[in-house]
N, C-alpha and C positions, 0 to 999 in steps of 0.2 A: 507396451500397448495396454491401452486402459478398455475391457469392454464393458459394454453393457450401461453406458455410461449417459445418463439421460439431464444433470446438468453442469456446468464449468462456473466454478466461484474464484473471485480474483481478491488479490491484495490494491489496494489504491496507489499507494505514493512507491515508486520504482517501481511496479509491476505494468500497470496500464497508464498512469501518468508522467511526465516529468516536474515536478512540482520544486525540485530543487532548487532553483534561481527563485523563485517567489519566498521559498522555507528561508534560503542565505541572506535575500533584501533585506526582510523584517529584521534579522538578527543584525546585519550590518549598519542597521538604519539606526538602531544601538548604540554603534559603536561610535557612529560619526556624532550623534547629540549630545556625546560625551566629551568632544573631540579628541576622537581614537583613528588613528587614521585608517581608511578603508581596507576588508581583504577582498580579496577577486573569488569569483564563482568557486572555486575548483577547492578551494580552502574550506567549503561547506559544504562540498558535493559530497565526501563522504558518511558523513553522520545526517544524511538527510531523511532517512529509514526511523531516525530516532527522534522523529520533533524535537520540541522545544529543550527537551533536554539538551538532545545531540548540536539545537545551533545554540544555545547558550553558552554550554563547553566549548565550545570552537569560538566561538566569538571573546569568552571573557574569562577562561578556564575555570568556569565557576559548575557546581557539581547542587545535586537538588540537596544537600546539606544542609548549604549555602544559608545564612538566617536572611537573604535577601532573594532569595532563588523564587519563591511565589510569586512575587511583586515583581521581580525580572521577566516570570514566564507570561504572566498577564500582561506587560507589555508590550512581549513580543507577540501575543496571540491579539492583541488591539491592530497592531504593525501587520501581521499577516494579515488577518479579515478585509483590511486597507487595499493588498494589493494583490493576493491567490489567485487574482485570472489575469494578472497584467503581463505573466513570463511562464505562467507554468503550459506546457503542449503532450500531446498525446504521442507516446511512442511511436517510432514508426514501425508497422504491421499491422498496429491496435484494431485501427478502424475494419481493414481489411478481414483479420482474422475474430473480431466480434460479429461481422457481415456471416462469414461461414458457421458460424455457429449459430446463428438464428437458420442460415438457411436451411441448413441438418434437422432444425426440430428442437435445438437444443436451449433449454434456459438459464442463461445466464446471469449470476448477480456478483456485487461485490462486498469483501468485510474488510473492515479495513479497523485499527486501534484508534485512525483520526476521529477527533468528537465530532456528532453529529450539528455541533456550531459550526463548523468548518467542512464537513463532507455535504449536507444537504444542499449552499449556494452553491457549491463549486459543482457536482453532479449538477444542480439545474444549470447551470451555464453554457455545460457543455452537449451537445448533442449526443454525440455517443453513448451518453447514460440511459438517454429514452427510453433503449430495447431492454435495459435492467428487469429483470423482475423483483430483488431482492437487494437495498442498497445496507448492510448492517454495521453501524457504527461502536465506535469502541464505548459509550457509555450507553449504548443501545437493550443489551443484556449487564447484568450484576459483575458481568467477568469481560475481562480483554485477552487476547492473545496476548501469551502461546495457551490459555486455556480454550478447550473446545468449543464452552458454550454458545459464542459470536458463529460460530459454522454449522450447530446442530440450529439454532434460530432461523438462519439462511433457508437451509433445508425444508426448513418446518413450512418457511415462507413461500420455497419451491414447491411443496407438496410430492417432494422428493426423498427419497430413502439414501441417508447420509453416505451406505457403502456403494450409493451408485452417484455420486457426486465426483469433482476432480477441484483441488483446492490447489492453485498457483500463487507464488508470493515470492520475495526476496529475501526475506530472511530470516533466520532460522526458527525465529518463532513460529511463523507462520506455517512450516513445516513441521514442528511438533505438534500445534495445533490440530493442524489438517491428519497427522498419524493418529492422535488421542479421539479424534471422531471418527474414524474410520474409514477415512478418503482417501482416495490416489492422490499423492502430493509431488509436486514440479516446482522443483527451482529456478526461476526468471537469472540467468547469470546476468539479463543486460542491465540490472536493475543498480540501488541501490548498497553495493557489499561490502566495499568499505576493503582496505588495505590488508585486513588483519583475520577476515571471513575465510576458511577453509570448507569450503561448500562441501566437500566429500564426505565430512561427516556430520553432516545431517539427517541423513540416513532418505532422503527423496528418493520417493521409486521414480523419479526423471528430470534431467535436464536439459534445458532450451537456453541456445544463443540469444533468440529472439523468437516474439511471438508469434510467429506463424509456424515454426516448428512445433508447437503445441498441437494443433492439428493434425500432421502425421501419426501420434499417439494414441489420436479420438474413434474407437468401435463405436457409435450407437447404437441404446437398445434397439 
């Protein structure tokens, strides 16, 4: 149980979105102008937590090394802008359990590593984002997760004190993050984990199936 807790900050892609099939198109759409023959959703569903890294690996086992890896990732980030609200959906609970957190009193925002080239249409698109008070992108502050500074920003922006804050996210950055600012931190297992993710140690003072379980953890100040 987290008390005293006055606002809940999320991770974007596997936390509150499914953005997966949008992340896999772009890389796919790759593959096929190469003519590669296509892979199906589920072959990109795991490293979808990793952008453009994670669907370029999986699409062309290519590593940012790579002396072509720039030029790859630009245009798979051209491919995604193209099509990010065509397949990606909101988890199911989201809406529901963002609903109870406004109606508690509570403020809600999210940080996310996605660049704010890609986080600001996709939040305006979608409704849900409205009640955001605090959207913080990964080239928003000088640093990205797993460094804190994307979470004490939030904060700043909540006009909230970081140790009464609750930072949820998929993975494990986001969890040492949310630990080096001084937040109560929750692992989303529905999220983005990937085959090889051993959640236990991460060291999260909590885990959720899904997100309305999140709520049964929430004291208000």
């Amino acid at each position: 149980m987290f008390h005293n807790v006055q606002a809940v900050l999320f991770d974007l892609d596997g936390t509150l979105i499914d953005s997966a099939p949008d992340l896999g198109a772009a890389a796919d759409q790759m593959r096929v102008a190469r003519g590669l023959p296509s892979f199906p959703l589920e072959h990109y569903r795991p490293m979808a937590g990793a952008g453009a890294r994670g669907m370029i690996g999986l699409a062309f086992g290519m590593t940012p090394e790579h002396p072509d890896f720039e030029a790859m990732k630009e245009e798979f980030f051209v491919n995604y802008e193209n099509c990010m609200t065509e397949r990606t959906r909101i988890f199911d609970g989201v809406v529901d359990m963002v609903n109870a957190l406004v109606a508690q009193g509570l403020a809600w925002g999210v940080v996310t590593n996605k660049s704010s080239r890609f986080t600001d249409p996709l939040t305006a698109a979608m409704p849900l984002f409205a009640s955001a008070r605090a959207i913080v992108s990964g080239n928003t502050t000088p640093h990205a997760k797993p460094h804190p500074e994307p979470l004490f920003e939030a904060a700043r922006r909540l006009s909230v004190d970081p140790a009464r804050c609750v930072y949820v996210g998929d993975d494990e950055r986001d969890i040492v993050a949310g630990l080096a600012a001084g937040m109560g931190t929750v692992a989303a297992t529905y999220g983005y984990l990937g085959a090889q993710a051993d959640i236990s140690r991460w060291n999260a003072h909590l885990h959720i199936d899904s997100p309305l379980d999140l709520l049964k953890s929430l004291n208000p100040a």
